[in-house]
C-alpha positions in Angstrom: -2.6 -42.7 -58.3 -2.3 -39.0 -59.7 -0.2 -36.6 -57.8 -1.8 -34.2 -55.1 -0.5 -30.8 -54.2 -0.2 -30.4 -50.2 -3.5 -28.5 -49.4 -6.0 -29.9 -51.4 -8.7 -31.5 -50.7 -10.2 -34.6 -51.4 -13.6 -36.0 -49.6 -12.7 -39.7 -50.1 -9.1 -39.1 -49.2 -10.3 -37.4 -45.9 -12.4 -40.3 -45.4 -9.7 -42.4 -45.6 -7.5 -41.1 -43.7 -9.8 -40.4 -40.7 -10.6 -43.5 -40.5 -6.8 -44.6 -39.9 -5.6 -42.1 -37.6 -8.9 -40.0 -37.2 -6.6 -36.7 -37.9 -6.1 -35.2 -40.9 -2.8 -33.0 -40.9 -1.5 -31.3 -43.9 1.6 -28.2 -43.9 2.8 -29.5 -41.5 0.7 -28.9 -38.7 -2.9 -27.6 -40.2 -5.3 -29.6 -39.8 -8.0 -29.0 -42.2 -11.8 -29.2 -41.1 -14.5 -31.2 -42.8 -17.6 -28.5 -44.6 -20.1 -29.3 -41.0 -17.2 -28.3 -39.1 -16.6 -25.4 -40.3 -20.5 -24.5 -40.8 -20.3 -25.2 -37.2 -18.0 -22.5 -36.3 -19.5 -20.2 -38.6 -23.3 -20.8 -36.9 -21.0 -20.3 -33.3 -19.4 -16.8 -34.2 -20.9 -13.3 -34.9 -17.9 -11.3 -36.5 -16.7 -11.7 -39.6 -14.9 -10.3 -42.5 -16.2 -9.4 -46.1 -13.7 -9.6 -48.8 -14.6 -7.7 -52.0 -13.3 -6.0 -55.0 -12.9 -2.2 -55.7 -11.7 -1.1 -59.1 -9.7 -4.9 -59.1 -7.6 -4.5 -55.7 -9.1 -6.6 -52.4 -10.9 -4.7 -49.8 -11.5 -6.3 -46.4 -14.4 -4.7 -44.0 -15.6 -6.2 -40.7 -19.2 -7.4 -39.8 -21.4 -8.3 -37.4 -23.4 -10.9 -39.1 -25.7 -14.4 -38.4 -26.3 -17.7 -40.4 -29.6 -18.0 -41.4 -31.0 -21.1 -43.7 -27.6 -22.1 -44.3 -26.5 -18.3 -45.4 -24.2 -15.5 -44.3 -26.0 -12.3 -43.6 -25.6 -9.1 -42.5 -26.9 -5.6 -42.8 -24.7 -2.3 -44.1 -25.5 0.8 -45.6 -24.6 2.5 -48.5 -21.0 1.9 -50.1 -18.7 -1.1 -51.0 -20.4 -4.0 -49.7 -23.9 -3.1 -50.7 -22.8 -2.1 -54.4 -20.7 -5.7 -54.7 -24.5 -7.5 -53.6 -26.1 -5.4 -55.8 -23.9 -6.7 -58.7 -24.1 -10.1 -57.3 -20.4 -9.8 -57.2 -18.4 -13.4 -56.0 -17.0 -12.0 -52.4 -15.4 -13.7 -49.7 -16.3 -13.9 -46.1 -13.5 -15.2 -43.1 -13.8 -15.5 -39.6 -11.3 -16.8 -36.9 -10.6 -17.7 -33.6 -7.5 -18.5 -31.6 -5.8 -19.2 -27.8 -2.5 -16.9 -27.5 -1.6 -19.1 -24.5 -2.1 -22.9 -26.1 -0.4 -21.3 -29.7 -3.3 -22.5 -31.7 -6.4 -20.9 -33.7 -8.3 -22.1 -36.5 -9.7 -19.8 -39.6 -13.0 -20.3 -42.0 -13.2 -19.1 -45.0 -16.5 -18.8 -47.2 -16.4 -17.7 -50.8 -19.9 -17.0 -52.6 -22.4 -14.4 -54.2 -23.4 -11.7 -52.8 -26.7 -10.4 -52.9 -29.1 -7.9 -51.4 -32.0 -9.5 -49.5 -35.6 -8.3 -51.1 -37.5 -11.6 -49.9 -39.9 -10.1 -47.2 -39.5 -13.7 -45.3 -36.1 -14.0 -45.3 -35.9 -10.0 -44.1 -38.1 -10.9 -41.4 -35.5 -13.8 -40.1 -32.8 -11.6 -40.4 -34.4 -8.9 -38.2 -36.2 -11.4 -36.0 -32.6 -13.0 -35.5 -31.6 -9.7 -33.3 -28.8 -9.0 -35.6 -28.1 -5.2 -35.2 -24.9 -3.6 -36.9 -22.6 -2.5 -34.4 -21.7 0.5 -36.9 -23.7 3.8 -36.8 -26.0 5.4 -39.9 -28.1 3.6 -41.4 -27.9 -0.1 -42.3 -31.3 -1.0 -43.6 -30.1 -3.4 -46.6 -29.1 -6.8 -45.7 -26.9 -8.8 -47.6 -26.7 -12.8 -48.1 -24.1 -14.2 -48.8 -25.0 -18.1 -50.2 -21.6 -20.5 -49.6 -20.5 -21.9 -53.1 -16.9 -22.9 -51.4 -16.2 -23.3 -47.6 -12.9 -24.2 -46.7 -11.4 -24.5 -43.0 -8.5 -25.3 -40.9 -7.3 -25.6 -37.7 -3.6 -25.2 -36.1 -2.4 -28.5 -34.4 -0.2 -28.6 -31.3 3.1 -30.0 -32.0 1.6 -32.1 -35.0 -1.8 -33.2 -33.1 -5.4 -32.3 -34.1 -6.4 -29.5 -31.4 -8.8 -30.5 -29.1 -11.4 -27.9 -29.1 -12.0 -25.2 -32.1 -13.7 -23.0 -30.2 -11.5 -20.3 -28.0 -11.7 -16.8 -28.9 -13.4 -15.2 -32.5 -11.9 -12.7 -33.7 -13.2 -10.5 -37.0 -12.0 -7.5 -36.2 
């Protein structure tokens, strides 16, 4: 059997080692979600973060955003995040949740292309969805954001699987 960095991940391993202990723990004490579980949390949540590019450092901006036929969108305005959908650049997308008290949280992270939304239909969800930026000016273009990767994981207590993802989002 080949050799595995800590971290990665492997369906049929996963499979395998839920169905012996029903936890899967890696770093010592992350826990690392299956793809519907972290879909999940993203459908549950309605701030995020976009990650893209600017002349080849990272820039991180906040946004309000929904889930919408299996996609990330959200509307913005002129600057960064519209010119990277524009260019279809690849961006990534994170949001997160945690309990201060019970010392554990959870992250998701999404990593696709983004692009700028010019099917009437699919403009018509998004604005029929109620999502309104928080941000002034105008934010007429909306941006999707298609998963290609979607990776997530959880902190666990004291080497157990947490018992609840859900506490507080944070994307902000």
């Amino acid at each position: 059997m080949p050799t595995r960095q800590v971290g990665t991940f492997d369906p049929a391993d996963r499979a395998r080692r839920d169905a012996q202990s029903g936890t899967v723990l890696i770093d010592e004490g992350l826990e690392l979600l299956t793809e519907a579980e972290s879909l999940e949390l993203l459908a549950r949540a309605d701030v995020g973060r976009v990650g893209v590019t600017i002349g080849a450092l990272p820039a991180i901006f906040p946004v309000n955003y929904r889930m919408i036929d299996g996609a990330v969108v959200f509307r913005t305005g002129a600057g960064s995040k519209l010119r990277a959908a524009t260019s279809e650049a690849v961006v990534a997308f994170e949001i997160d949740g945690y309990d201060r008290d019970a010392r554990s949280g959870w992250s998701v992270l999404v990593v696709g292309r983004a692009e700028v939304v010019r099917d009437p239909e699919l403009a018509e969800k998004v604005l029929a969805s109620g999502l309104e930026p928080f941000a002034g000016g105008d934010r007429s273009a909306i941006v999707r954001i298609e998963p290609g990767f979607v990776s997530g994981r959880r902190i666990a207590l004291h080497g157990q699987a947490t018992p609840s993802a859900e506490r507080r989002c944070h994307g902000h």
